[in-house]
C-alpha positions in Angstrom: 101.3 172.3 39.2 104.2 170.5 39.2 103.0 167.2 38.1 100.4 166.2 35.5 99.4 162.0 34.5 97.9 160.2 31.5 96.8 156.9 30.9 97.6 155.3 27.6 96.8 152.0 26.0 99.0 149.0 26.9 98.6 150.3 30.5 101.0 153.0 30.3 101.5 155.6 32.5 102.7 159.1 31.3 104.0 161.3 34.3 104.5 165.2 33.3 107.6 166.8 35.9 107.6 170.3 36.2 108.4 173.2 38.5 109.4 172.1 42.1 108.2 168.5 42.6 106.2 168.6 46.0 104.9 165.7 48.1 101.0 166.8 48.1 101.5 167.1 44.4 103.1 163.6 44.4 100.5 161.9 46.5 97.7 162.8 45.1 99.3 161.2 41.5 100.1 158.2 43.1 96.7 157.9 44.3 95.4 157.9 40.3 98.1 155.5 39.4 96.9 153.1 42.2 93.4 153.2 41.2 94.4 152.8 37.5 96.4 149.6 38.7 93.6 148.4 40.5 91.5 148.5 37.4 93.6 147.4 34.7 95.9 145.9 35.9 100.1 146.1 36.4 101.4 149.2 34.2 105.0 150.6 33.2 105.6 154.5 33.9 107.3 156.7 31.7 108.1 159.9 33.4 109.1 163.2 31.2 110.8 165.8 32.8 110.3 168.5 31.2 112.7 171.9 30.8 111.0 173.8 33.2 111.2 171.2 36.2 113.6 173.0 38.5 114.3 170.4 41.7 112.5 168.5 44.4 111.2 170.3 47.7 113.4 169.8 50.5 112.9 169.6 53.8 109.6 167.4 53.4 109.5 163.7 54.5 109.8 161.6 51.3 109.4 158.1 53.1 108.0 155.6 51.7 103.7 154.7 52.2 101.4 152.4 51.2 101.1 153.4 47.9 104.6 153.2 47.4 104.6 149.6 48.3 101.9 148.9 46.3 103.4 150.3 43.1 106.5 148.6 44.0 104.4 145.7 43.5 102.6 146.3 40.5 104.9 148.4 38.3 106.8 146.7 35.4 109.4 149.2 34.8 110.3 153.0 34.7 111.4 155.1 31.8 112.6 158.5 32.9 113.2 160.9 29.9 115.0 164.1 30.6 118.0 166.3 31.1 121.1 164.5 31.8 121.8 166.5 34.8 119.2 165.0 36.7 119.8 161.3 35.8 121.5 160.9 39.0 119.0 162.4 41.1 116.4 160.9 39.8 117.5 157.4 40.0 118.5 157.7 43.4 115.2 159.3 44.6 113.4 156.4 42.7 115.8 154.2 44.8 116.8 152.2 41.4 118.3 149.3 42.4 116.5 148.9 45.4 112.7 148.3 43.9 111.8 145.1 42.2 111.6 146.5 38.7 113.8 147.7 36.1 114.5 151.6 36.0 116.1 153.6 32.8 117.2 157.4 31.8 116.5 158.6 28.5 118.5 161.7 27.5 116.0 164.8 26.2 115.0 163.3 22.7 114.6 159.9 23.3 111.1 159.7 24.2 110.7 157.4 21.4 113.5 155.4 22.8 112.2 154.7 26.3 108.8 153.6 24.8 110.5 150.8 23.2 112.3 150.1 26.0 109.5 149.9 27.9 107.2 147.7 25.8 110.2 145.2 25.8 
């Protein structure tokens, strides 16, 4: 499994990257996210991508659904927290600068970092 969540205090939302990030895989965590929202209320993410992720499928239609616009909605901010080398990639496939919410890239390390930015 590519992708693993956890719900913290604060409404946080810890995503775990791994492996090759697929869309069932992401679906079905954006479906606990939502639910989590629902019940308590708007959260921030903070996404670790760990060593061992390798890319995102390819081929497969990433658009954008319901629960997309409903996060877009509801989520405060992103931290993503991972090898530099897919900073880029990662900020374009979270469309930063085109959601409603402020999106940053931590460097491997800075975990600690991106939960202070995020309680900001």
């Amino acid at each position: 499994m590519a992708l693993a969540v956890e719900f913290e205090e604060n409404n946080l939302v810890i995503v775990h990257v791994s492996g090759v990030l697929v869309r069932t895989e992401a679906d079905a965590i954006k479906k606990q996210v939502v639910a989590f929202i629902k019940r308590h209320g708007r959260a921030k993410v903070l996404i670790l991508i760990d060593e061992g992720f390798l890319n995102i499928a390819t081929f497969v239609n990433w658009d954008d659904d319901e629960d997309d616009e409903f996060l877009q909605q509801h989520v405060d901010g992103v931290a993503l927290v991972g090898d530099l080398k897919w900073r880029d990639s990662a900020l374009l496939f979270l469309l930063h600068g085109f959601v409603p919410f402020s999106i940053e890239f931590f460097k491997t390390g800075q975990e600690a970092f991106a939960r202070a930015w995020l309680s900001c």
